[in-house]
Each structure stands twice: as structure tokens, then as C-alpha cells.
N, CA, C and O atoms as CSV, one atom per row, in Angstrom:
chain,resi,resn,atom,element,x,y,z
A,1,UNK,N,N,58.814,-65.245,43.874
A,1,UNK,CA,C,59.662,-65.982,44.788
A,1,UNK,C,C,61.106,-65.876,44.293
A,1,UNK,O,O,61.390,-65.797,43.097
A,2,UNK,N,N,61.962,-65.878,45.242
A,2,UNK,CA,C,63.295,-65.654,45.319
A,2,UNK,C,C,64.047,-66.526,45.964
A,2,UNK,O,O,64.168,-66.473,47.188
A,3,UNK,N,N,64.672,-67.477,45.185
A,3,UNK,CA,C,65.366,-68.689,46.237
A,3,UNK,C,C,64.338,-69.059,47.260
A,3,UNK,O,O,64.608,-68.806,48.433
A,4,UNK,N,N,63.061,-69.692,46.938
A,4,UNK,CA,C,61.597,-69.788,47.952
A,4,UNK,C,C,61.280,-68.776,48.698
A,4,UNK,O,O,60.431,-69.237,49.461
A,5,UNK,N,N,61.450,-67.583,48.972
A,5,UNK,CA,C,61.395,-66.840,49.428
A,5,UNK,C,C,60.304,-65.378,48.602
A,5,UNK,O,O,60.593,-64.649,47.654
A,6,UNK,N,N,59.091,-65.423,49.430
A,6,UNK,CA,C,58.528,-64.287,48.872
A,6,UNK,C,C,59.211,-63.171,48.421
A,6,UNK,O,O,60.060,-62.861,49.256
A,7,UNK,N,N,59.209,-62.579,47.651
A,7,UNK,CA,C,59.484,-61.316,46.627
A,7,UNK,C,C,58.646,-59.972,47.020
A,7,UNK,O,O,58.563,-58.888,47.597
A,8,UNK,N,N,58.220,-60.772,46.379
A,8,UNK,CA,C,56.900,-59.247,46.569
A,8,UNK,C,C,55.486,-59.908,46.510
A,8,UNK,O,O,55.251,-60.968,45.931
A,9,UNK,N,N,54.551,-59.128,47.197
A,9,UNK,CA,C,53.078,-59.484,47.400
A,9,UNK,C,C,52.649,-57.972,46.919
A,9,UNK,O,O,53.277,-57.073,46.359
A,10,UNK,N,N,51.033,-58.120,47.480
A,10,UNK,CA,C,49.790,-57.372,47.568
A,10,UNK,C,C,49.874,-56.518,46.107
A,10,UNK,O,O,49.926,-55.302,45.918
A,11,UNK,N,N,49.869,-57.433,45.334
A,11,UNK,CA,C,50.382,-56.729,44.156
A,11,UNK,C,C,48.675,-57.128,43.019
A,11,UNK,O,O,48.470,-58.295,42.686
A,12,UNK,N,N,48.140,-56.522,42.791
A,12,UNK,CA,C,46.763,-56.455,42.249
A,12,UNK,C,C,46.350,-55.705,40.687
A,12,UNK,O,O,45.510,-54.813,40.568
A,13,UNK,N,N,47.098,-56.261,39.640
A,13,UNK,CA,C,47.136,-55.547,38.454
A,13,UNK,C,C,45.449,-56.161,38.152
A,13,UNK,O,O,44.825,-57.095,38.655
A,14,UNK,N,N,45.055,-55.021,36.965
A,14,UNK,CA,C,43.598,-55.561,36.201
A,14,UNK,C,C,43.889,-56.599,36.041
A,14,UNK,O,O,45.049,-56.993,35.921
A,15,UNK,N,N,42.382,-57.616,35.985
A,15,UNK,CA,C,42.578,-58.609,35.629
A,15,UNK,C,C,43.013,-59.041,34.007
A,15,UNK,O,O,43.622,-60.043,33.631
A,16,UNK,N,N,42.651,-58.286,33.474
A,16,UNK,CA,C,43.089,-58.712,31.941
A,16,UNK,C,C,44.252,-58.357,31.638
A,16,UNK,O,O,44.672,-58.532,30.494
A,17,UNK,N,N,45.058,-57.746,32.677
A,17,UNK,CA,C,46.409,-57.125,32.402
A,17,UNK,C,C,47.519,-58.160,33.279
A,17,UNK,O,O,48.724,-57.909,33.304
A,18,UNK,N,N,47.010,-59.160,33.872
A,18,UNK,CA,C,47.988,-59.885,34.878
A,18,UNK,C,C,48.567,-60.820,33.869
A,18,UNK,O,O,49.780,-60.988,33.745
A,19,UNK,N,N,47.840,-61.302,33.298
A,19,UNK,CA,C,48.710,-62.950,32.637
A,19,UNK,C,C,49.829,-61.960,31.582
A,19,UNK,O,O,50.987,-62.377,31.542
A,20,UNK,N,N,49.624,-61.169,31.066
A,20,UNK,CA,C,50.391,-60.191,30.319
A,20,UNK,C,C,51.948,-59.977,30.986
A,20,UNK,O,O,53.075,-60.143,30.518
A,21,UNK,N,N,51.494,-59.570,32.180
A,21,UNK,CA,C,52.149,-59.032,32.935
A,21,UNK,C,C,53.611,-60.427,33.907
A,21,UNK,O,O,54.836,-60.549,33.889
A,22,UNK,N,N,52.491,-61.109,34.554
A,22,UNK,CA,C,53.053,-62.454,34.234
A,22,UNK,C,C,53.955,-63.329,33.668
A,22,UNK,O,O,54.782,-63.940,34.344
A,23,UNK,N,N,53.845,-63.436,32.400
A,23,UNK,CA,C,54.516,-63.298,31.431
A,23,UNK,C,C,56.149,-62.866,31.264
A,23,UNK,O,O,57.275,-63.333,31.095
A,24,UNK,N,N,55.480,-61.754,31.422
A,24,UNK,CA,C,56.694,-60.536,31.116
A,24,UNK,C,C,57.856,-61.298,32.146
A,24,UNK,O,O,58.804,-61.982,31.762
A,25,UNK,N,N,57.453,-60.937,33.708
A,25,UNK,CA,C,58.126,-61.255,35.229
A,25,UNK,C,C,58.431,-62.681,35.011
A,25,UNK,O,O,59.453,-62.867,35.673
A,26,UNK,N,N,58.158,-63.592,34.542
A,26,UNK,CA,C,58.600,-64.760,34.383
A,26,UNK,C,C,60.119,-64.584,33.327
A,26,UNK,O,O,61.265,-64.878,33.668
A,27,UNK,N,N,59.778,-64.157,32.319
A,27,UNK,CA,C,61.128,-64.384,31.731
A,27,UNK,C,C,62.105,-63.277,32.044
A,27,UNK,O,O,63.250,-63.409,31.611
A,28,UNK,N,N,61.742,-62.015,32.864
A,28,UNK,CA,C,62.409,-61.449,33.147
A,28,UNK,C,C,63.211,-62.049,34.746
A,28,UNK,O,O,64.105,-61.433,35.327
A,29,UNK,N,N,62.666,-63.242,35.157
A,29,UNK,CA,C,63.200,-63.663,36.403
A,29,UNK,C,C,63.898,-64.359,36.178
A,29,UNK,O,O,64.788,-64.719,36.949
A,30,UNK,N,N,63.653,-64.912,34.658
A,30,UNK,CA,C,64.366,-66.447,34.058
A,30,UNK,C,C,66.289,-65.785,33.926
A,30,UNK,O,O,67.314,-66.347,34.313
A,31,UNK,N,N,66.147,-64.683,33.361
A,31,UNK,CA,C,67.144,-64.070,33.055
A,31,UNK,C,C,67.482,-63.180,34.324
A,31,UNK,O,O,68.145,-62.282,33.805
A,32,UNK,N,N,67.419,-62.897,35.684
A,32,UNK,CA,C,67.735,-62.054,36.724
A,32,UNK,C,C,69.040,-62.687,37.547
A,32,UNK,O,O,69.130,-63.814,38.033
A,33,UNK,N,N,69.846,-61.805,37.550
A,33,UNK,CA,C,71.366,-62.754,38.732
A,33,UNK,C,C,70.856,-61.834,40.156
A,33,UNK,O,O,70.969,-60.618,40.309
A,34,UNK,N,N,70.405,-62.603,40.894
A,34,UNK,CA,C,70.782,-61.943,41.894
A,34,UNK,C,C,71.979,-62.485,42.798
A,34,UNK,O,O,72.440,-63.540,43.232
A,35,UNK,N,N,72.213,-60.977,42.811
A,35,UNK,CA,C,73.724,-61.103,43.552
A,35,UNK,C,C,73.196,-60.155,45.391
A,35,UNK,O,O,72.124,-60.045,45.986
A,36,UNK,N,N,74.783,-59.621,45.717
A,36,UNK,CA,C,74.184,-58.915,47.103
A,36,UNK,C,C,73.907,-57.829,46.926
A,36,UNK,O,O,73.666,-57.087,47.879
A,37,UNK,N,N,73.851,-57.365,45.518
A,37,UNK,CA,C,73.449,-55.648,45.143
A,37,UNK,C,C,71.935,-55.847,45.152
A,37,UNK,O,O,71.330,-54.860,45.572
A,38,UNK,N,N,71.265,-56.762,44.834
A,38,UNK,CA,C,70.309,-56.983,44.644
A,38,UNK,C,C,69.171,-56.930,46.175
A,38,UNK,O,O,69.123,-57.645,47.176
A,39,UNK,N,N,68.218,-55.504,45.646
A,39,UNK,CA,C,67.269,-55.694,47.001
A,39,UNK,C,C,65.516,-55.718,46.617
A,39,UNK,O,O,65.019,-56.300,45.654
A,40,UNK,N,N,64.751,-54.883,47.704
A,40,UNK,CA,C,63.574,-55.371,47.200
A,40,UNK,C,C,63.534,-53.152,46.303
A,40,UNK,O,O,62.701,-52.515,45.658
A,41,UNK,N,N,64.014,-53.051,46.490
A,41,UNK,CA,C,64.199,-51.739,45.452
A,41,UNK,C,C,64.390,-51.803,44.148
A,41,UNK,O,O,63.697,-51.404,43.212
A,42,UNK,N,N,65.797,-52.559,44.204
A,42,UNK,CA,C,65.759,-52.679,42.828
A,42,UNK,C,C,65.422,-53.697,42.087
A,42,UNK,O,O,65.702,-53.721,40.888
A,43,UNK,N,N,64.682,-54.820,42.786
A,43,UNK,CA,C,63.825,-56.032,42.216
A,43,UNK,C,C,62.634,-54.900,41.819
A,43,UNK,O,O,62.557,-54.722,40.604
A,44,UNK,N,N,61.754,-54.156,42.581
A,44,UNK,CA,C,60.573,-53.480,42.315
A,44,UNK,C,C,61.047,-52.881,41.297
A,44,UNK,O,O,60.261,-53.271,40.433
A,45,UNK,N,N,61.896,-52.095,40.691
A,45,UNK,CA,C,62.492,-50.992,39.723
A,45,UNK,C,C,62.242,-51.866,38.637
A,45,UNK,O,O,61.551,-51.484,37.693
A,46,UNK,N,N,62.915,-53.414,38.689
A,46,UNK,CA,C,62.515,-53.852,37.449
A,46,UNK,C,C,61.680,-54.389,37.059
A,46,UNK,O,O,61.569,-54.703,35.874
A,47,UNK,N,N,60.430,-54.777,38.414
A,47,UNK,CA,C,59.556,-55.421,37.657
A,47,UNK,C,C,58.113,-54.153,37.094
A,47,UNK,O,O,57.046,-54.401,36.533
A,48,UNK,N,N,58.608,-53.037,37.478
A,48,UNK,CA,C,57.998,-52.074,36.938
A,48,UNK,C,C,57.961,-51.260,36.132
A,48,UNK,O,O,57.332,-50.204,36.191
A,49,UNK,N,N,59.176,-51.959,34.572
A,49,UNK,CA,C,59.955,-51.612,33.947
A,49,UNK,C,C,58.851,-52.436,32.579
A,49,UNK,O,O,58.747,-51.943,31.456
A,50,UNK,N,N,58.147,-53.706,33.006
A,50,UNK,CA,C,57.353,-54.312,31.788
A,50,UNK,C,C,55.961,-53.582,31.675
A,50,UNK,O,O,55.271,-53.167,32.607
A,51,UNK,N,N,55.672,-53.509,30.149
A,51,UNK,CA,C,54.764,-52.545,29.822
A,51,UNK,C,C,53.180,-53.504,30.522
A,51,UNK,O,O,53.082,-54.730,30.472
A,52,UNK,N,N,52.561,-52.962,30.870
A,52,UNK,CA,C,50.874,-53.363,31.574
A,52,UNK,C,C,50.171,-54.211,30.076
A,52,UNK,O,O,49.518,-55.254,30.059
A,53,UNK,N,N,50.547,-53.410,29.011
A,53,UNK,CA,C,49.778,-53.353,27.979
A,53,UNK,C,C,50.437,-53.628,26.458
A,53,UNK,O,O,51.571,-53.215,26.215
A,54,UNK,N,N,49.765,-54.250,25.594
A,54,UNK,CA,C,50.348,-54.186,24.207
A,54,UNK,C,C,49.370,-54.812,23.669
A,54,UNK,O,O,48.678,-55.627,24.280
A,55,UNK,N,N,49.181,-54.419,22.190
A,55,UNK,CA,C,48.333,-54.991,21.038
A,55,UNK,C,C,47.844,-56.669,21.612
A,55,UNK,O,O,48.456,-57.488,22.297
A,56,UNK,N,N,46.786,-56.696,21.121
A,56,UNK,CA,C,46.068,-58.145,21.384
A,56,UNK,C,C,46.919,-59.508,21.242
A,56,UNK,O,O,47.223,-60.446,21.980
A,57,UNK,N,N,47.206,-59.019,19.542
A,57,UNK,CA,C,48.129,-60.275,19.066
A,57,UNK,C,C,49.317,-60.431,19.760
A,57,UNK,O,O,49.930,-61.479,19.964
A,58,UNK,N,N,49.654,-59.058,20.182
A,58,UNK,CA,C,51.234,-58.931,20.538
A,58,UNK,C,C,51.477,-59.551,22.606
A,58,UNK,O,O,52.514,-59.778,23.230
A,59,UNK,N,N,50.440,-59.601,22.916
A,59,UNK,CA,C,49.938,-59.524,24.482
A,59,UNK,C,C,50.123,-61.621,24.178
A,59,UNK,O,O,50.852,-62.383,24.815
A,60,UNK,N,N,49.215,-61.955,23.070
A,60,UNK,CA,C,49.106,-63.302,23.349
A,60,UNK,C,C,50.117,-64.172,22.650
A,60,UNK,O,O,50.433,-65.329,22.928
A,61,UNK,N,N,50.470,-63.554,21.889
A,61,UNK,CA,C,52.097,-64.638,21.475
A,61,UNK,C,C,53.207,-64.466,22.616
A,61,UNK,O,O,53.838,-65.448,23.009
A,62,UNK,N,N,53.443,-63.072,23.182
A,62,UNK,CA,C,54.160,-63.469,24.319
A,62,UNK,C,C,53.636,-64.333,25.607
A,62,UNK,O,O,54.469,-64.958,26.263
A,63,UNK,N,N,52.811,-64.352,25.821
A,63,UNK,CA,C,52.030,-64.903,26.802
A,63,UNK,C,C,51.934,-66.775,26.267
A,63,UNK,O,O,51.662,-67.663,27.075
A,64,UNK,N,N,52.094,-66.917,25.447
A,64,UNK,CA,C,52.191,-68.081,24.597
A,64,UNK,C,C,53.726,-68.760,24.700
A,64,UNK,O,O,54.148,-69.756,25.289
A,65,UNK,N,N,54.273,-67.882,23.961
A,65,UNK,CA,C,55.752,-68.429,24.000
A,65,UNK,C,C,56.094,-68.297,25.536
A,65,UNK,O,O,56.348,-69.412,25.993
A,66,UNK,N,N,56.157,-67.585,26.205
A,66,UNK,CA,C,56.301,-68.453,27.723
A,66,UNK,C,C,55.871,-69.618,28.430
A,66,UNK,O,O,56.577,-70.326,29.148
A,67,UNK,N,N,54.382,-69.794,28.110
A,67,UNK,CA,C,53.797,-70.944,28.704
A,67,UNK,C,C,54.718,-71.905,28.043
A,67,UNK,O,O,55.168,-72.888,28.632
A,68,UNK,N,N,55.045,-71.544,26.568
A,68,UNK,CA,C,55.852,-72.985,25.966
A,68,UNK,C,C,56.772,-72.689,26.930
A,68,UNK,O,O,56.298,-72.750,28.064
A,69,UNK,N,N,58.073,-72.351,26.860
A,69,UNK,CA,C,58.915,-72.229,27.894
A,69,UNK,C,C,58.823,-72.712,28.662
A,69,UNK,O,O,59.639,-73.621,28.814
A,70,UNK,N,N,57.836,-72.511,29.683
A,70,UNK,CA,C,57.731,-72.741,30.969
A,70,UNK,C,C,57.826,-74.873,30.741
A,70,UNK,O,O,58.602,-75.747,31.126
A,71,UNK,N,N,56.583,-74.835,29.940
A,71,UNK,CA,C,56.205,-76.388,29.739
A,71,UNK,C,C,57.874,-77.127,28.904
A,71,UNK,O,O,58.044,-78.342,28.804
A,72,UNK,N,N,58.536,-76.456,28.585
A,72,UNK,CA,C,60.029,-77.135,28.104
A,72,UNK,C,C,60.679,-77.472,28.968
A,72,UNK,O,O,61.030,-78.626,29.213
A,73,UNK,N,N,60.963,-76.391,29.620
A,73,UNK,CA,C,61.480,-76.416,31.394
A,73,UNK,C,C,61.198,-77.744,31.827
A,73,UNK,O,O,61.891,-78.745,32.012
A,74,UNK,N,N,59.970,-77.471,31.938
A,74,UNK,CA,C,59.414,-78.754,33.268
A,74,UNK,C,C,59.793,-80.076,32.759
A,74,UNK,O,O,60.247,-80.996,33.440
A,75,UNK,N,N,59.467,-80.089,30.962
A,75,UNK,CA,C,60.060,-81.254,30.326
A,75,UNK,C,C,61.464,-81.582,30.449
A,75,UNK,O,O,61.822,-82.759,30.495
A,76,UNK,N,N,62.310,-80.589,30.508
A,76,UNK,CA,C,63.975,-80.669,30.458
A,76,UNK,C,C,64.025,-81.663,32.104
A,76,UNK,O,O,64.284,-82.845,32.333
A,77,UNK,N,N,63.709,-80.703,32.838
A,77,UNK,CA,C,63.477,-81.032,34.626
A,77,UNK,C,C,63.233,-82.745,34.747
A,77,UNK,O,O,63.887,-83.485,35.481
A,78,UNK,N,N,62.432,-83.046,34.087
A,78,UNK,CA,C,61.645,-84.241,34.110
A,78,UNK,C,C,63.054,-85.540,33.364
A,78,UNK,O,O,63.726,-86.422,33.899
A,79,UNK,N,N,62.977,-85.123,32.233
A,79,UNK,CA,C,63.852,-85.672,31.843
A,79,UNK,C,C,65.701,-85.786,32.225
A,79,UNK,O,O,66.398,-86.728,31.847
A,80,UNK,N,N,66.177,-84.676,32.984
A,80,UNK,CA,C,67.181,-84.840,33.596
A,80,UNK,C,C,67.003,-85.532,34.539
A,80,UNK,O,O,68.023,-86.187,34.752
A,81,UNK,N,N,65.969,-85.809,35.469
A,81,UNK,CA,C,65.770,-86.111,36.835
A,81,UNK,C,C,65.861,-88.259,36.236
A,81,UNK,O,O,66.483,-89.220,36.690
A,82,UNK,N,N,64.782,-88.067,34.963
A,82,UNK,CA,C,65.033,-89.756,34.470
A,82,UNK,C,C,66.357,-90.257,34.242
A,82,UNK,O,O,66.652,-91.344,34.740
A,83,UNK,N,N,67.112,-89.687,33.631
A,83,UNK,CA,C,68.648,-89.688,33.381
A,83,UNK,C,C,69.383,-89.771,34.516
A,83,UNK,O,O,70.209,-90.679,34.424
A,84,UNK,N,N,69.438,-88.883,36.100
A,84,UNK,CA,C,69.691,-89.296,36.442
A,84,UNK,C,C,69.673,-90.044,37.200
A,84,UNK,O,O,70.749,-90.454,37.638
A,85,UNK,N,N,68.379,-90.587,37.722
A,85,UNK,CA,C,68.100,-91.961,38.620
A,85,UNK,C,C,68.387,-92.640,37.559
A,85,UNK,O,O,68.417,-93.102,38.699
A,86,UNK,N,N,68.615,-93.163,36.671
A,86,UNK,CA,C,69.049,-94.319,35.657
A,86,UNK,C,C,70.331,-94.301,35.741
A,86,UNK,O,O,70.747,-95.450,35.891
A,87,UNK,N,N,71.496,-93.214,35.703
A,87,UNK,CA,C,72.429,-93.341,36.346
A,87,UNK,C,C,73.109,-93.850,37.562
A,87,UNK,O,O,74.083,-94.580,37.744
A,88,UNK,N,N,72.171,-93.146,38.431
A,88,UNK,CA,C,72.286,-93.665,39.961
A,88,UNK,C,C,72.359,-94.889,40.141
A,88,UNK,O,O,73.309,-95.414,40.722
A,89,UNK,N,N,71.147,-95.661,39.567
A,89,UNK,CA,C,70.722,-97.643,39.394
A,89,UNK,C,C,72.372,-97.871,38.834
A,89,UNK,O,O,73.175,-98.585,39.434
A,90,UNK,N,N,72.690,-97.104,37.555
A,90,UNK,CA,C,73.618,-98.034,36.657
A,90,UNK,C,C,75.031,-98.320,37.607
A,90,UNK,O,O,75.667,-99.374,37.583
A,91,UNK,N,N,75.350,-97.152,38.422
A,91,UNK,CA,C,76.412,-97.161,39.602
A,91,UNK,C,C,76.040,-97.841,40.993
A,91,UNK,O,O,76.749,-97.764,41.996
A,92,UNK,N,N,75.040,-98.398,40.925
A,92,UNK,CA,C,74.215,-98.697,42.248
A,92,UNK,C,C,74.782,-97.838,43.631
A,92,UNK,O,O,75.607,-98.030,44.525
A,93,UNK,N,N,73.993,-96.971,43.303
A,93,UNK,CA,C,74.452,-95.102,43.945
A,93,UNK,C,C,73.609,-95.536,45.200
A,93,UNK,O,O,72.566,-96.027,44.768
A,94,UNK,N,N,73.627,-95.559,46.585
A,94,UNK,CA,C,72.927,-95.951,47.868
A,94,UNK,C,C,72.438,-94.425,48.292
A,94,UNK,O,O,73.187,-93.496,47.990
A,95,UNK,N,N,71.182,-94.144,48.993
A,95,UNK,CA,C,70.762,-92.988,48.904
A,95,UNK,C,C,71.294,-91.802,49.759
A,95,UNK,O,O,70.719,-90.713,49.766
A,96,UNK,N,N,72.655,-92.114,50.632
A,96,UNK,CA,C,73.531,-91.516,51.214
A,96,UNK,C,C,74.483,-90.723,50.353
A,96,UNK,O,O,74.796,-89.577,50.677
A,97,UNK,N,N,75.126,-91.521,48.854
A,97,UNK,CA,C,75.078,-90.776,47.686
A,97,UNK,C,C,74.591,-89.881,47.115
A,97,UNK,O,O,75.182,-88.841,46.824
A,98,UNK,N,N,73.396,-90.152,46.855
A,98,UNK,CA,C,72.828,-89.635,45.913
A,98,UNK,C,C,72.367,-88.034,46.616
A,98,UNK,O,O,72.152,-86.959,46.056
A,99,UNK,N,N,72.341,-88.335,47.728
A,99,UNK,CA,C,72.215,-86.649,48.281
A,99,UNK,C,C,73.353,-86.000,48.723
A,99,UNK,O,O,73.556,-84.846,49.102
A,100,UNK,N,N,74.167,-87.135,48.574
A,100,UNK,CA,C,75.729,-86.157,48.473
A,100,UNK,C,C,75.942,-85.367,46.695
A,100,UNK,O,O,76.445,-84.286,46.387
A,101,UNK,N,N,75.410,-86.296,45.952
A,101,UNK,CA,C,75.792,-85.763,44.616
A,101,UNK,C,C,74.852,-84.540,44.356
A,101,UNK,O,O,75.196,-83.433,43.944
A,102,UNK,N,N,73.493,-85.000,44.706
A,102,UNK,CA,C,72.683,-83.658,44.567
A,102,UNK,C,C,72.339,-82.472,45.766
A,102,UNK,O,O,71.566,-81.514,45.776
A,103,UNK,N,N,73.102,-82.911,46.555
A,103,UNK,CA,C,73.352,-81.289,47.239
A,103,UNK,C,C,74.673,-80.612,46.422
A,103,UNK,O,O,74.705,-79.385,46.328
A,104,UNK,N,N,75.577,-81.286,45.932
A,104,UNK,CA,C,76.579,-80.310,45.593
A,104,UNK,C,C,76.154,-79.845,44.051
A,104,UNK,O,O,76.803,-79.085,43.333
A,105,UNK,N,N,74.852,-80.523,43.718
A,105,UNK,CA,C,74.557,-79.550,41.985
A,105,UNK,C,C,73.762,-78.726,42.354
A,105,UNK,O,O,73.333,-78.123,41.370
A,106,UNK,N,N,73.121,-78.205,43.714
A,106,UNK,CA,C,72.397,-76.794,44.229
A,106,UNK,C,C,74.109,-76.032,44.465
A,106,UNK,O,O,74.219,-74.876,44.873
């Protein structure tokens, strides 16, 4: 997904080769700018750029250190979102606000 927007489908790697793979496309999305150069060409170019395959150990520590990632994320997410409704209360922010403030941080 791309700004909610499907990316790419019908995409069917081995099964023991997807979470690998996975992996990879996750932090390579974490790090992707798309700008207007950006199409479904050269999105495909790069996601066909991560290797299918690597050593056992080497397949599951990356596959590892992402899930952490991923689970930090969601923690960071979680915890900004507490911060700022506790803010919001502390200004007594009315909810006509508060979607003025958080449409302009998209």
C-alpha cells in the first residue's frame, strides 16, 4: 500500500520465502520518498532488488529486527496519540480543533 492505495498485488512468492521477503519490503518502504518520479515501474524495480533468500540465521534476525520495529512504531504511535489527547484536555481543545490541528500534521 501506497498512501492506502494498493501497490502491487497477485504477487505469490514460496511460502517459506515470503516473511523473508516481507521483511525486506517493509523496511525498504519505511525508507521510500515517493515523489512524482515515482511509478508502478520503478516501485516493481525496487521491490525486486531484495534477495528471495539468505542463510537461516541471517533470514531470521532480519525478519526479527523488523517485527521489533514494526512493534516500536505502533508503541511510538500509541504513545504520541496519549500525549496528545492529554494535551488537547490540558487546552480544553473542542473537537472542531482538534481536527483542525490534526489535519494540518498529515
Amino acid at each position: 500500500m501506497v498512501d492506502g492505495i494498493p501497490a502491487t498485488n497477485g504477487i505469490f512468492p514460496i511460502a517459506a520465502e515470503a516473511p523473508f521477503l516481507l521483511a525486506q519490503w517493509r523496511v525498504l518502504a519505511s525508507h521510500l520518498d515517493v515523489t512524482d518520479k515515482m511509478d508502478g515501474k520503478r516501485l516493481s524495480a525496487l521491490l525486486k532488488k531484495v534477495t528471495p533468500t539468505a542463510e537461516a540465521h541471517i533470514m531470521a534476525d532480519i525478519i526479527a529486527l523488523q517485527e521489533a520495529i514494526t512493534a516500536t512504531e505502533v508503541e511510538i504511535t500509541q504513545i504520541e496519540t496519549r500525549v496528545n489527547q492529554t494535551i488537547y484536555r490540558l487546552h480544553a481543545l473542542t473537537p472542531a480543533e482538534i481536527r483542525m490541528i490534526e489535519a494540518d500534521a498529515r
